[in-house]
Structures are given as structure tokens and as C-alpha cells.
C-alpha positions as protocol buffer text, in pm:
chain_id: "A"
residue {
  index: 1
  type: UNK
  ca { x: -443 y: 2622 z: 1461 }
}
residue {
  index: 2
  type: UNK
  ca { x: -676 y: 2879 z: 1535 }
}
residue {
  index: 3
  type: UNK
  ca { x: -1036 y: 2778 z: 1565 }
}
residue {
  index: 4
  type: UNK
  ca { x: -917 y: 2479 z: 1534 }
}
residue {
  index: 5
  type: UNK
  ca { x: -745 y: 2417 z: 1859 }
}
residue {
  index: 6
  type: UNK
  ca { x: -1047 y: 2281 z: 2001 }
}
residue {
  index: 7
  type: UNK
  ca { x: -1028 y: 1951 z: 1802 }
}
residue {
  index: 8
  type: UNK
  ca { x: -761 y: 1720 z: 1817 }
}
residue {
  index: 9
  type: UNK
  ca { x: -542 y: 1638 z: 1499 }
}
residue {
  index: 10
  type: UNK
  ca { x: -544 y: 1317 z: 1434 }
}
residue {
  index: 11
  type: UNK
  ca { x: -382 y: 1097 z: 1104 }
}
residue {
  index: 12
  type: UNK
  ca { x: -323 y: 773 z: 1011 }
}
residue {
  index: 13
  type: UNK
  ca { x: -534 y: 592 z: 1292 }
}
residue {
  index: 14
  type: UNK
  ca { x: -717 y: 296 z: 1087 }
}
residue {
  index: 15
  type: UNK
  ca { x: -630 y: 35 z: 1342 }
}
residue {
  index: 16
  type: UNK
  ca { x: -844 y: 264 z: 1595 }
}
residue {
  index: 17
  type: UNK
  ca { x: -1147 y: 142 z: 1543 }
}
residue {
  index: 18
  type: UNK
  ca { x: -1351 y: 388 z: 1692 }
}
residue {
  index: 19
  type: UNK
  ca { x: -1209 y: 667 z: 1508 }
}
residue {
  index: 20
  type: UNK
  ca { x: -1208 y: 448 z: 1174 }
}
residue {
  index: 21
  type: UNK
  ca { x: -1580 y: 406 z: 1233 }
}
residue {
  index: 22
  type: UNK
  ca { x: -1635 y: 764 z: 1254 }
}
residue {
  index: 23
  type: UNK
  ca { x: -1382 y: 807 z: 957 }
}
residue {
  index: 24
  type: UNK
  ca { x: -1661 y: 607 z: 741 }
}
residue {
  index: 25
  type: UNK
  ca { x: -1981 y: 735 z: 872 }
}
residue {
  index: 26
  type: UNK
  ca { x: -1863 y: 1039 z: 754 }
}
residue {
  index: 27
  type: UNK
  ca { x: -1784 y: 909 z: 471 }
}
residue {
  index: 28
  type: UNK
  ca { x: -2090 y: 732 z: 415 }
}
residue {
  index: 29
  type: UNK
  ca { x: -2286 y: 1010 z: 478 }
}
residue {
  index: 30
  type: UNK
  ca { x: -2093 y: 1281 z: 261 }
}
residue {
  index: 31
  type: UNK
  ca { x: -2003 y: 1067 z: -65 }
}
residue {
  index: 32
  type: UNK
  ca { x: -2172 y: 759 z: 25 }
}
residue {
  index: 33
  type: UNK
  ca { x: -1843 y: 559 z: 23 }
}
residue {
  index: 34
  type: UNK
  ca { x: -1763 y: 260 z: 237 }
}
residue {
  index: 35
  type: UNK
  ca { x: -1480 y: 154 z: 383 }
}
residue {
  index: 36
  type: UNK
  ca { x: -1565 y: -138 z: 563 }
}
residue {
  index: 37
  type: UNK
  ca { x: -1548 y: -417 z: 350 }
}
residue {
  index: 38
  type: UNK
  ca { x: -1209 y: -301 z: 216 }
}
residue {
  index: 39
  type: UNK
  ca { x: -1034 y: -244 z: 528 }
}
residue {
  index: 40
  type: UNK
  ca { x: -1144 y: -558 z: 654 }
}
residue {
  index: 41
  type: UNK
  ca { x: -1005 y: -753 z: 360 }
}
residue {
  index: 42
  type: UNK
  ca { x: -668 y: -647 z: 464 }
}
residue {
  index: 43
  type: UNK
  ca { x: -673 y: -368 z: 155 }
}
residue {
  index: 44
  type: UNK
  ca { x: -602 y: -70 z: 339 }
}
residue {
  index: 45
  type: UNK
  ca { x: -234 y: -59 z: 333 }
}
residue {
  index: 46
  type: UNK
  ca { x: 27 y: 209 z: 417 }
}
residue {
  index: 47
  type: UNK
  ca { x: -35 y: 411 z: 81 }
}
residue {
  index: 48
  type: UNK
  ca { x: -382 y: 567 z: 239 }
}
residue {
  index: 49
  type: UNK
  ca { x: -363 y: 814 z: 518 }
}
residue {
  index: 50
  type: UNK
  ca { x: -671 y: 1013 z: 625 }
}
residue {
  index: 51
  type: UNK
  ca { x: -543 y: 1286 z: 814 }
}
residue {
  index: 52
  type: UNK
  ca { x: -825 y: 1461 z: 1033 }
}
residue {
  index: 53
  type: UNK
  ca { x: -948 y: 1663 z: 1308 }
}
residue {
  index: 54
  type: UNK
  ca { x: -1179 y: 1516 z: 1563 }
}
residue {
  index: 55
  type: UNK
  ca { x: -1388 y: 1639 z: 1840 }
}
residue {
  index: 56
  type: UNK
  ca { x: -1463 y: 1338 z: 2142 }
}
residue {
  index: 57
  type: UNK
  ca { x: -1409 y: 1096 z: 1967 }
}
residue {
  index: 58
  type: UNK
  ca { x: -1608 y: 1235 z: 1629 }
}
residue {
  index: 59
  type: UNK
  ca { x: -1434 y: 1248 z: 1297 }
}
residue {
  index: 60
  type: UNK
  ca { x: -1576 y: 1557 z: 1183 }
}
residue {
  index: 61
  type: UNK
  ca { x: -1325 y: 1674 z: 885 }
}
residue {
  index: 62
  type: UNK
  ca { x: -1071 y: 1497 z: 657 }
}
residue {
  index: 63
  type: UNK
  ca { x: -829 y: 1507 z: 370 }
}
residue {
  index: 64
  type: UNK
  ca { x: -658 y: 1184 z: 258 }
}
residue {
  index: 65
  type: UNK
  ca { x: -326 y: 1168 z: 127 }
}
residue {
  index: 66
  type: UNK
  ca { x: -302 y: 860 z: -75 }
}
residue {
  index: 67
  type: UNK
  ca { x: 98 y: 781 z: -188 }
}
residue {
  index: 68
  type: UNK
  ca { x: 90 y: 732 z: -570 }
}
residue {
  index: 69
  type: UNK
  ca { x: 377 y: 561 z: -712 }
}
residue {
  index: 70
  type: UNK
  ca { x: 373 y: 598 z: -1115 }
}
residue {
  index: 71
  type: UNK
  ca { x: 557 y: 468 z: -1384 }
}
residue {
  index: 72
  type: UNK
  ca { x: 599 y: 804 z: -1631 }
}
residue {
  index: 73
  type: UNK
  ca { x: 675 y: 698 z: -1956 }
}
residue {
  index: 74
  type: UNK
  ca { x: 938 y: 447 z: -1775 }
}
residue {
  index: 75
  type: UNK
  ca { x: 1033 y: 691 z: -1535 }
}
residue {
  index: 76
  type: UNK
  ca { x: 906 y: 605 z: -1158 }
}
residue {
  index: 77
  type: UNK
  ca { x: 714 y: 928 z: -1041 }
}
residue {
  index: 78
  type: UNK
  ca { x: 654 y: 973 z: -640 }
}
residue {
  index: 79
  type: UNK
  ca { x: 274 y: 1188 z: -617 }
}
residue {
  index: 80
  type: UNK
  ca { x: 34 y: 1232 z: -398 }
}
residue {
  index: 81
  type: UNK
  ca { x: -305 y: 1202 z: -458 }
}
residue {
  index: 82
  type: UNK
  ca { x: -543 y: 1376 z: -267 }
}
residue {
  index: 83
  type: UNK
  ca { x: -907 y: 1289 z: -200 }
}
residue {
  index: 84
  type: UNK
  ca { x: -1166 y: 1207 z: 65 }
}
residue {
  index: 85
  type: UNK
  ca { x: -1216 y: 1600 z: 137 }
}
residue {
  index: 86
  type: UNK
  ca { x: -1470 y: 1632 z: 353 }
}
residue {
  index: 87
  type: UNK
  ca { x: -1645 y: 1839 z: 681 }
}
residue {
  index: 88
  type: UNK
  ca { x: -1936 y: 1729 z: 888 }
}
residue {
  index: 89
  type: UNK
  ca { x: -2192 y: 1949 z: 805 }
}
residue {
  index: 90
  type: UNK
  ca { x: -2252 y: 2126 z: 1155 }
}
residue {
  index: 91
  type: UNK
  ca { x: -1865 y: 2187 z: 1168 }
}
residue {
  index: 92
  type: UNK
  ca { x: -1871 y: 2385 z: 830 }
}
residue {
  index: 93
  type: UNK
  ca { x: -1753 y: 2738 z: 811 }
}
residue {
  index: 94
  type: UNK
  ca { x: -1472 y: 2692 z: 1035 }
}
residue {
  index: 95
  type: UNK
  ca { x: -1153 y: 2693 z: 800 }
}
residue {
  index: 96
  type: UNK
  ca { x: -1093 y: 2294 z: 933 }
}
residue {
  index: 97
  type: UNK
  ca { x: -1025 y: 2182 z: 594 }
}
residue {
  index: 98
  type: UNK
  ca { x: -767 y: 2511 z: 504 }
}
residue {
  index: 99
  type: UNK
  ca { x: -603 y: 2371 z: 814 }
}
residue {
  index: 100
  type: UNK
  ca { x: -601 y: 1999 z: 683 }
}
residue {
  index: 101
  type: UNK
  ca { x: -467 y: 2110 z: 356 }
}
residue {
  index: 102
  type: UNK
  ca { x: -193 y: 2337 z: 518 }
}
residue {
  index: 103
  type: UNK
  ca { x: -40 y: 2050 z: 741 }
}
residue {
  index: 104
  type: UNK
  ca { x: -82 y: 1834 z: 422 }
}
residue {
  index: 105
  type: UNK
  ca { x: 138 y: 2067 z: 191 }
}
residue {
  index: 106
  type: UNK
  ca { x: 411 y: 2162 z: 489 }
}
residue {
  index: 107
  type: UNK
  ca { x: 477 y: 1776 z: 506 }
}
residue {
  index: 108
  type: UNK
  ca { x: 509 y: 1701 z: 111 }
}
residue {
  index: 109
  type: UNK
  ca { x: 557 y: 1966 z: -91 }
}
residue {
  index: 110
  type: UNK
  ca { x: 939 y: 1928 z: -89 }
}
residue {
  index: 111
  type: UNK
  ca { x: 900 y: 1542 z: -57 }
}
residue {
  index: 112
  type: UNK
  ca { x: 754 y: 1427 z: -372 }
}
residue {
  index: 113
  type: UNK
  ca { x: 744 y: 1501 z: -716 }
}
residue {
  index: 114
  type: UNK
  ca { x: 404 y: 1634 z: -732 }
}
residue {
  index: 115
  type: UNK
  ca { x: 70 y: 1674 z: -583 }
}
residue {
  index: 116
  type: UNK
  ca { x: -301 y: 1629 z: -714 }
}
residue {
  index: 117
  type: UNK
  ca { x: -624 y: 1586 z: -646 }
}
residue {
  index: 118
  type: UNK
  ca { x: -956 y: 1578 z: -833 }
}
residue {
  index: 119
  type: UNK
  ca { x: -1202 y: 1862 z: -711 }
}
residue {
  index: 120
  type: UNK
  ca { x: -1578 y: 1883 z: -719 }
}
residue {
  index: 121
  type: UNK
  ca { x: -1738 y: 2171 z: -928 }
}
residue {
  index: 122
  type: UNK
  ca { x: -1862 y: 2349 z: -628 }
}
residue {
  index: 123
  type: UNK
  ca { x: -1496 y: 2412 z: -461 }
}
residue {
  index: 124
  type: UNK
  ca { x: -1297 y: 2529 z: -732 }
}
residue {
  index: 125
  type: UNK
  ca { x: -1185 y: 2825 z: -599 }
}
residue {
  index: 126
  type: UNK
  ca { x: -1062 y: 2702 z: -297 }
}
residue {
  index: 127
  type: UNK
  ca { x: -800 y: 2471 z: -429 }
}
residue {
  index: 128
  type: UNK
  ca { x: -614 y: 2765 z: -621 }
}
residue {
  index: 129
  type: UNK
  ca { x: -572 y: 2936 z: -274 }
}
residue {
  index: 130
  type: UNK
  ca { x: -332 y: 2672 z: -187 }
}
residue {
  index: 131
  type: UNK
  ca { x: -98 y: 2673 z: -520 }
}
residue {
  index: 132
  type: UNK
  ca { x: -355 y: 2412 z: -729 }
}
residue {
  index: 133
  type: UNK
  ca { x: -327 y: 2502 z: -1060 }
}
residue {
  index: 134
  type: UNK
  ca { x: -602 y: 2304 z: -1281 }
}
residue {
  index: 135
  type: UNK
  ca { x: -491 y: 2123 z: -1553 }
}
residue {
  index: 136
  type: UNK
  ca { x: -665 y: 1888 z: -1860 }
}
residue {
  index: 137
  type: UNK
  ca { x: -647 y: 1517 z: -1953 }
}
residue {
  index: 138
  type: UNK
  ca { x: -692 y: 1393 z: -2273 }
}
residue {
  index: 139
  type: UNK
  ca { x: -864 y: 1093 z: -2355 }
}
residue {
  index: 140
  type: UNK
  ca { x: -791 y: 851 z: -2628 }
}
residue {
  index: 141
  type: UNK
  ca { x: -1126 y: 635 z: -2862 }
}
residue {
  index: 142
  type: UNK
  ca { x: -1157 y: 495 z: -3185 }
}
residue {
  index: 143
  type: UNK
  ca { x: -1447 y: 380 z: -3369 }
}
residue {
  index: 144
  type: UNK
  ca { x: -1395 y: 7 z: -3465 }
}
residue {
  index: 145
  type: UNK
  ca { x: -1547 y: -284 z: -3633 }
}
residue {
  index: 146
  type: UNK
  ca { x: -1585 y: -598 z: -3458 }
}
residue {
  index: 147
  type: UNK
  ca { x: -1814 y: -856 z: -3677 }
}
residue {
  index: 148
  type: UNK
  ca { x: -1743 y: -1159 z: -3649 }
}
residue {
  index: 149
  type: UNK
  ca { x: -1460 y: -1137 z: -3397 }
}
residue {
  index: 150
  type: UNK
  ca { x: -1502 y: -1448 z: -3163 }
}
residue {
  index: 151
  type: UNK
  ca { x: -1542 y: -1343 z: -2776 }
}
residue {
  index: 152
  type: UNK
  ca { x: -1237 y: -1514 z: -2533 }
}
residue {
  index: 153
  type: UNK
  ca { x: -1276 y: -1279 z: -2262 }
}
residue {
  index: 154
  type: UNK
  ca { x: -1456 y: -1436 z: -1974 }
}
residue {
  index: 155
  type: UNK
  ca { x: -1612 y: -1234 z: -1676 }
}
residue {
  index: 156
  type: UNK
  ca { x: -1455 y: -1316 z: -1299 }
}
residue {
  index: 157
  type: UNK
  ca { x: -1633 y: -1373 z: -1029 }
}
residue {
  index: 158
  type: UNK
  ca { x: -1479 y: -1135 z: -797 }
}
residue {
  index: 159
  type: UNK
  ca { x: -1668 y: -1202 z: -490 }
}
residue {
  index: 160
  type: UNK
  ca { x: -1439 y: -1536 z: -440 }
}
residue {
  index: 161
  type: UNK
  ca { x: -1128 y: -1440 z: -225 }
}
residue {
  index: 162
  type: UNK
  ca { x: -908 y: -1616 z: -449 }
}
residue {
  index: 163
  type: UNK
  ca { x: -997 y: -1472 z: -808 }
}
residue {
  index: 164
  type: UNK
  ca { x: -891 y: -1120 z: -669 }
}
residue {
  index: 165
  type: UNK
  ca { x: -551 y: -1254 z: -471 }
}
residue {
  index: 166
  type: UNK
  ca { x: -488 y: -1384 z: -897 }
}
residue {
  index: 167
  type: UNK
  ca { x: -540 y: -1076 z: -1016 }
}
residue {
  index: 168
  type: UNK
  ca { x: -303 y: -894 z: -728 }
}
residue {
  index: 169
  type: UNK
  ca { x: -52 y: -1129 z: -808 }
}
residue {
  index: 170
  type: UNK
  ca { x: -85 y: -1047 z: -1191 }
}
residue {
  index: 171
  type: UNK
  ca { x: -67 y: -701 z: -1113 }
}
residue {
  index: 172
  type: UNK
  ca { x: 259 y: -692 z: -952 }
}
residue {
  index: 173
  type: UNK
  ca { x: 455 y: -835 z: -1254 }
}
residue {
  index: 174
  type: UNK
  ca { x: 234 y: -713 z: -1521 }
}
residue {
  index: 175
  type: UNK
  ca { x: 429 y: -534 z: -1835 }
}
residue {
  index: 176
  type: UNK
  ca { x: 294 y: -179 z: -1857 }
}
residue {
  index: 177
  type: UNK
  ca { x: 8 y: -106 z: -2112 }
}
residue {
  index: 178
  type: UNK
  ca { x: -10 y: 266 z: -2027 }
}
residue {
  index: 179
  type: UNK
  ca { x: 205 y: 606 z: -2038 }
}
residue {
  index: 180
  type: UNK
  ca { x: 95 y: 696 z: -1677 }
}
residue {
  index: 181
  type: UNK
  ca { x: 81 y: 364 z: -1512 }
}
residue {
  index: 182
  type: UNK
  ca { x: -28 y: 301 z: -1113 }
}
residue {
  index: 183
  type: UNK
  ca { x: 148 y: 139 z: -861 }
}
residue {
  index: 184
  type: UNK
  ca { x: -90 y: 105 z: -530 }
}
residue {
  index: 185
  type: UNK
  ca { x: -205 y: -241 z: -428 }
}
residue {
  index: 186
  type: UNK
  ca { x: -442 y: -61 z: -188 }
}
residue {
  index: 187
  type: UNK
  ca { x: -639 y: 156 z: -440 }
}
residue {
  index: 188
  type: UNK
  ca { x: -659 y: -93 z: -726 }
}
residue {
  index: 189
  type: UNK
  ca { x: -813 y: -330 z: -452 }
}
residue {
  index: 190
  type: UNK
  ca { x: -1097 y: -71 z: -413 }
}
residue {
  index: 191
  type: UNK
  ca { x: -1213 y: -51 z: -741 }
}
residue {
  index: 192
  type: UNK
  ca { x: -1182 y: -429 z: -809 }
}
residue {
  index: 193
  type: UNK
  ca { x: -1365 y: -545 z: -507 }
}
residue {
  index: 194
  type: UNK
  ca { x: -1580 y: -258 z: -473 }
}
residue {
  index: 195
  type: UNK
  ca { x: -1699 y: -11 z: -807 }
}
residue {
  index: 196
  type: UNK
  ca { x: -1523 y: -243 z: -1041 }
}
residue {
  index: 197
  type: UNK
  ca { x: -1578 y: -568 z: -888 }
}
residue {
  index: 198
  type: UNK
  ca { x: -1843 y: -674 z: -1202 }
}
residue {
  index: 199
  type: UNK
  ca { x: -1639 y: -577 z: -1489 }
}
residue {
  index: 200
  type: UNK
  ca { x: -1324 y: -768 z: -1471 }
}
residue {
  index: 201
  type: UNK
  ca { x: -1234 y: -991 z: -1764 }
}
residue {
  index: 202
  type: UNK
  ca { x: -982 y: -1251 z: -1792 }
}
residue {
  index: 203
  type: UNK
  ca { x: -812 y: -1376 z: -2162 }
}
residue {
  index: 204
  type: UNK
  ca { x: -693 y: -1719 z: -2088 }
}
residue {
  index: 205
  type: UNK
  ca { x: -472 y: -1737 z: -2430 }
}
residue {
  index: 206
  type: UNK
  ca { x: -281 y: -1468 z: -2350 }
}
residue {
  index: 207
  type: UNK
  ca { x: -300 y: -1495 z: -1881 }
}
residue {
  index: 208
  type: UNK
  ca { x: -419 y: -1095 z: -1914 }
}
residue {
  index: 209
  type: UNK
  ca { x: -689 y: -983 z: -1644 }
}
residue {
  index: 210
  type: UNK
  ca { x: -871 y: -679 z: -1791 }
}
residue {
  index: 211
  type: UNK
  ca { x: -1090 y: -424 z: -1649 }
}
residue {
  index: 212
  type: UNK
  ca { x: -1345 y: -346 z: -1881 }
}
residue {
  index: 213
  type: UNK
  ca { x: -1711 y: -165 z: -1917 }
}
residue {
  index: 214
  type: UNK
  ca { x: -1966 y: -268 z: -2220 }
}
residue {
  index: 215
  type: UNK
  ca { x: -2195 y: -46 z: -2260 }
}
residue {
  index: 216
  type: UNK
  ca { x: -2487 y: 35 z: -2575 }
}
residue {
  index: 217
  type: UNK
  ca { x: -2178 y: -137 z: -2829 }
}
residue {
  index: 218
  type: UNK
  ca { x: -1927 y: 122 z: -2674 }
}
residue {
  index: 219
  type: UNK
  ca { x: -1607 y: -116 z: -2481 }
}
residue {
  index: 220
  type: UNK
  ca { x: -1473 y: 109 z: -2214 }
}
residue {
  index: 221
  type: UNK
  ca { x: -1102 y: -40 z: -2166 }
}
residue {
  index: 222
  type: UNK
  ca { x: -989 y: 73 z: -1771 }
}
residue {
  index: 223
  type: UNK
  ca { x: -658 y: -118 z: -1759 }
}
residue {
  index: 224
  type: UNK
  ca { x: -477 y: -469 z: -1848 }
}
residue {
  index: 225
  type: UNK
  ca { x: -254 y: -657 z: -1632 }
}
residue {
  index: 226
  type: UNK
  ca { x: -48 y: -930 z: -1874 }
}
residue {
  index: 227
  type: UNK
  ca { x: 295 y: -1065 z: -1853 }
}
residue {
  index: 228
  type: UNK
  ca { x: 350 y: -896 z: -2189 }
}
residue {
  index: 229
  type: UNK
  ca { x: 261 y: -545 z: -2351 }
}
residue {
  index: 230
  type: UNK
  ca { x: -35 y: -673 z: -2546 }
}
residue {
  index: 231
  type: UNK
  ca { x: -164 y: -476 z: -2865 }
}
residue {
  index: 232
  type: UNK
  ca { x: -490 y: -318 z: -2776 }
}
residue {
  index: 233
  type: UNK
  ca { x: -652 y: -406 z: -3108 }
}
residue {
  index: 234
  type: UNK
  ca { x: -616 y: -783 z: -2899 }
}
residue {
  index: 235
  type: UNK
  ca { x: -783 y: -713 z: -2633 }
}
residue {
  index: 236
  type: UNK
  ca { x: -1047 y: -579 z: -2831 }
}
residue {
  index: 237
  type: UNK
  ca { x: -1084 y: -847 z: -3063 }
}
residue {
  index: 238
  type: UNK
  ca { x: -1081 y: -1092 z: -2704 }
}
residue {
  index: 239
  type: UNK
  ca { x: -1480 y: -873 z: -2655 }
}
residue {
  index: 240
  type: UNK
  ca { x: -1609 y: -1020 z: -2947 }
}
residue {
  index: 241
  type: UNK
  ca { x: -1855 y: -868 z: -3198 }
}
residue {
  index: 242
  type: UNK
  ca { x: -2093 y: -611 z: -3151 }
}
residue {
  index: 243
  type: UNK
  ca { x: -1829 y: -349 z: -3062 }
}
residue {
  index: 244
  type: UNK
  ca { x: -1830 y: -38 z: -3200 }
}
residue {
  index: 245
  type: UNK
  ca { x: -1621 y: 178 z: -3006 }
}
residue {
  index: 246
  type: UNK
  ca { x: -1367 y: 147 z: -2788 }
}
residue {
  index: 247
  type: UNK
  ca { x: -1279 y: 403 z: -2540 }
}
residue {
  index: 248
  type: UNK
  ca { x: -959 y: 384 z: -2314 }
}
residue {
  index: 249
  type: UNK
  ca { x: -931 y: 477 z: -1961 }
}
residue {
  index: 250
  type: UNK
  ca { x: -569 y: 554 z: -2001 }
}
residue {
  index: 251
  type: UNK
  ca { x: -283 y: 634 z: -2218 }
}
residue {
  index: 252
  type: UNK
  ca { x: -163 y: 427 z: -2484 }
}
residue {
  index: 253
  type: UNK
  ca { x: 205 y: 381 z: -2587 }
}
residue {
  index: 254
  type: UNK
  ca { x: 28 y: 338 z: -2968 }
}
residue {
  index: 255
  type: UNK
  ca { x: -200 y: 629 z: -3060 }
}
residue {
  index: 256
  type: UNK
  ca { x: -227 y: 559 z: -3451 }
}
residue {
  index: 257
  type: UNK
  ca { x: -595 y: 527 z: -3508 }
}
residue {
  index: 258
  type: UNK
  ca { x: -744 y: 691 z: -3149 }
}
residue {
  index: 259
  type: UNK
  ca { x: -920 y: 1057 z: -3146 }
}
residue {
  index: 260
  type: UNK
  ca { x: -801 y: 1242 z: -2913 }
}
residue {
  index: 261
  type: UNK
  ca { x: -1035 y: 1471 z: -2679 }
}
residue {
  index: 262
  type: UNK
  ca { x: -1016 y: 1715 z: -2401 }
}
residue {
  index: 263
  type: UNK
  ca { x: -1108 y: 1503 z: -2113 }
}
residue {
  index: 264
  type: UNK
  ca { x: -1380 y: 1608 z: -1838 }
}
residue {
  index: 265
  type: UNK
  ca { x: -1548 y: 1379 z: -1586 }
}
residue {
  index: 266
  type: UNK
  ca { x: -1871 y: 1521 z: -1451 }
}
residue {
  index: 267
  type: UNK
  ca { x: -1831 y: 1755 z: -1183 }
}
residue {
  index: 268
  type: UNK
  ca { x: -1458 y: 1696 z: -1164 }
}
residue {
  index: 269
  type: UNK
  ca { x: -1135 y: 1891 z: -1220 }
}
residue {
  index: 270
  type: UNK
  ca { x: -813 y: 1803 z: -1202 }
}
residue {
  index: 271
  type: UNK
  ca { x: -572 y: 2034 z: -984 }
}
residue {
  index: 272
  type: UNK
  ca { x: -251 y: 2022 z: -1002 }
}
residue {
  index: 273
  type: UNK
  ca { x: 64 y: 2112 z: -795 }
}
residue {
  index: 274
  type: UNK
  ca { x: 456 y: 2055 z: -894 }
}
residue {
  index: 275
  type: UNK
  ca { x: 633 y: 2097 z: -1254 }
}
residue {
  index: 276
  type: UNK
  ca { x: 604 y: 1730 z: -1306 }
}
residue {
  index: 277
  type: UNK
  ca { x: 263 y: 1703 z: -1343 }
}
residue {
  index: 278
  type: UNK
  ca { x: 242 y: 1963 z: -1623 }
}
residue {
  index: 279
  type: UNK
  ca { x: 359 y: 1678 z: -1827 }
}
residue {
  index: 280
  type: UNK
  ca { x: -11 y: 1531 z: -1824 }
}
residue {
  index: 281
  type: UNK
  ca { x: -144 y: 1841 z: -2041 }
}
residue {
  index: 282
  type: UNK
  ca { x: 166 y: 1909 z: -2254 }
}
residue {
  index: 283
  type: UNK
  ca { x: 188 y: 1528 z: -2337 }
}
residue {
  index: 284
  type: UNK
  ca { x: -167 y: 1458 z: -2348 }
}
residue {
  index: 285
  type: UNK
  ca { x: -208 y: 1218 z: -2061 }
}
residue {
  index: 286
  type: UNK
  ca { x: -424 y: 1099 z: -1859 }
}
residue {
  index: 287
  type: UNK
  ca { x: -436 y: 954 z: -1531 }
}
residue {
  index: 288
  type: UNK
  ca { x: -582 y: 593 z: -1526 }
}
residue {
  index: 289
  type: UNK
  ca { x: -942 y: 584 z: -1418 }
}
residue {
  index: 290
  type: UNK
  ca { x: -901 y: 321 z: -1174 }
}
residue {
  index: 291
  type: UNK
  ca { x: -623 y: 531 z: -1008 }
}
residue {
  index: 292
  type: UNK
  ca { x: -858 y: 814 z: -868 }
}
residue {
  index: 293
  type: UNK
  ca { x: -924 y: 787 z: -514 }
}
């Protein structure tokens, strides 16, 4: 462990609550993230493990491994997604998170079919020191006209208990929409009761919940949970007028119509690790926005 040694080595502890407190001061304090309110929902399932190294007590660095399971183009896909990468600043220097990452890879690499994460600007060499390889998205948009279309979709109040328990439930037998589609009750929780929690949508006609952004005419379209494959061009039309672009947040099975563009969130790179995964360039996939953790 080297200098290492002197911590302790510490994962999957988020019923200790003093080391799950430290967990998300840290957290707070390096990305401002907070993981109160969704661990004490009951969202914090199996699927995310912070593995860390503490010192009395102190969480001081962490890598999360968060168990993706992914529908490929039919085809269920075991990943891991990595995120949460983070040192306390007076611990910096000290290799902790080469360590994290090394225990991280020994104990998956041969046990899924692929490993990710999405790195910030400023670390991108240190990633390809550990096998990363980065890789492109590709995002899919289309200029449309809207006038006259008749809005349906209504906005849910996701602050009730119960509007977010419907839209679990419609989750878990929902008919994919997407080439690269998410299965993790845990992480979609965050996003709809946390960065999401104001833009989700529901079209009554058709029982589809929809997570959706509207912004200066342009429709951002995150993901759609229906019973049914519904055509986009739909769930569009459900927005009403005043729409003049639509851009998705994943992959559709229909790409007649959609430009397609090399896609780069700010500060952001995808790395990836495993053949598997080189699917998402060659095919021109990407992975769902509300999937990154």
C-alpha cells in the first residue's frame, strides 16, 4: 500500500454513519454534491459503492464504483461506471487515488464487460496510466417545426413521495426508447429527485413519464419511460409549439431526420476500458445523460 498504509481501506460502509458523513462533506466540499437527501430516501442501493481510504475516522479520498447494468442494442451489458474521484486537499500528492483505482481494477477487470468513467479536463493523463483509453459519443438533434402542436405534457411535482415511487414503478417495465439503455434504480433516483427533479413530464394519453429540458425553443429529450416504444416525433408533438429543436440525450433506434455530432460535455471525457465499450464510438452511441454518476 505504500504511503498508504497509514490509512485504513475502507468500502461500501453507507450504513456507518460517521464515515457516510465524512463520505459527503467531502463530497460537498470537492463537487458540491449531496448525498443526504438521497440516502435517506432509501435511494442508495447496492449498485453504489464508494470505496475509500480514511484516516480516524476522516474520509479523505474516494473512487466509486457504481454497477451499470445496460441493455446494448437488446443485449444486457454488465459495466462499471466510475465516478466520485476525489482527495481531501491536505492529503494530495500521496498516490491515494492510484491506490483506489488499483484495488478497483484487480477486483473487476475480469468481472464485467467493461469499465468507464467520465474524467475532468485537468486529469487526463492520469486515467491512461491505468489502461483508460478515451473514447467519443455522438449525439443525435434535429431542427423541427412545432406550430400549432397542442401541449399534453404536464410537469410533476416531484417533491411528493408518491409521484417519484410512479415513475420507479414505470421505469421498471418501461419498453426501451434508446440503443444504450440504463438499468440502476439508485442512479436514476438521483437525478429525478435531485438535478432533474424540475423537469419531469408526464403524457397521460399515452402513461409515458419523460425527462425533459426547455430551453430558448431548444427541447432537450433525457429519457422516456412508457409501456410501449413511442415515436419520438410524439413526444415532441406532446411539448407543444414553440419548439424548434429537439436535442436527445441518448440514442435513438430511428435516426432518419437527426444530425449527428461529435459529442463533448464541458470539461468531460469519456475513458474507456474493455472491447465492449468500443462499440459506443464505432456505432455512434452515447451513454444516456441521466446515467452519469
Amino acid at each position: 500500500m505504500g504511503k498508504s498504509m497509514k490509512y485504513r481501506y475502507v468500502v461500501d460502509y453507507k450504513e456507518d454513519k460517521v464515515l457516510r458523513e465524512s463520505f459527503n462533506t467531502l463530497a460537498i466540499k470537492t463537487f458540491d454534491i449531496n448525498f443526504n437527501s438521497w440516502y435517506e430516501k432509501g435511494l442508495w442501493g447496492d449498485q453504489y459503492i464508494p470505496y475509500s481510504l480514511v484516516d480516524h475516522n476522516k474520509v479523505i479520498a474516494n473512487i466509486s464504483v457504481n454497477l451499470m447494468r445496460f441493455q446494448q442494442d437488446g443485449i444486457a451489458k454488465n459495466y462499471i461506471q466510475l465516478g466520485t474521484v476525489m482527495t481531501d486537499e491536505a492529503y494530495r500528492g500521496q498516490g491515494l487515488s492510484r491506490f483506489l483505482m488499483e484495488q478497483i481494477l484487480v477486483e473487476y477487470k475480469d468481472k464485467v464487460d467493461g469499465i468507464y468513467l467520465f474524467g475532468n479536463d485537468s486529469v487526463l493523463e492520469f486515467y491512461p496510466k491505468f489502461g483508460f483509453k478515451p473514447a467519443k459519443e455522438y449525439q443525435y438533434s434535429k431542427k423541427v417545426c412545432t406550430k400549432g402542436n397542442m401541449k399534453t405534457a404536464q410537469k410533476v411535482d416531484m417533491s411528493e413521495c408518491s409521484n417519484w415511487e410512479k415513475l420507479f414503478t414505470a421505469s421498471k417495465t418501461a419498453e426501451l426508447n434508446g440503443r444504450l439503455a440504463m438499468s440502476n434504480q439508485g442512479l436514476l433516483g438521483f437525478w429525478i429527485t435531485g438535478y432533474k427533479k424540475n423537469s419531469i413530464y408526464y403524457m397521460p394519453e399515452q402513461k409515458a413519464y419523460v425527462i425533459a429540458d426547455i430551453e430558448n425553443e431548444v427541447l432537450t429529450l433525457h429519457e422516456i419511460f412508457a409501456g410501449q416504444r413511442l415515436a419520438l416525433d410524439e413526444v415532441i408533438t406532446a411539448f407543444g409549439s414553440g419548439i424548434k429543436e429537439v436535442i436527445l440525450g441518448f440514442t435513438p433506434y430511428e435516426i432518419g431526420g437527426y444530425t449527428i455530432k461529435p459529442y463533448h460535455e464541458e470539461d468531460c471525457t469519456l475513458f474507456i476500458i474493455g472491447d465492449n465499450l468500443k462499440i459506443v464510438e464505432e456505432q455512434k452511441l452515447m451513454f444516456p445523460t441521466v446515467s452519469h454518476a
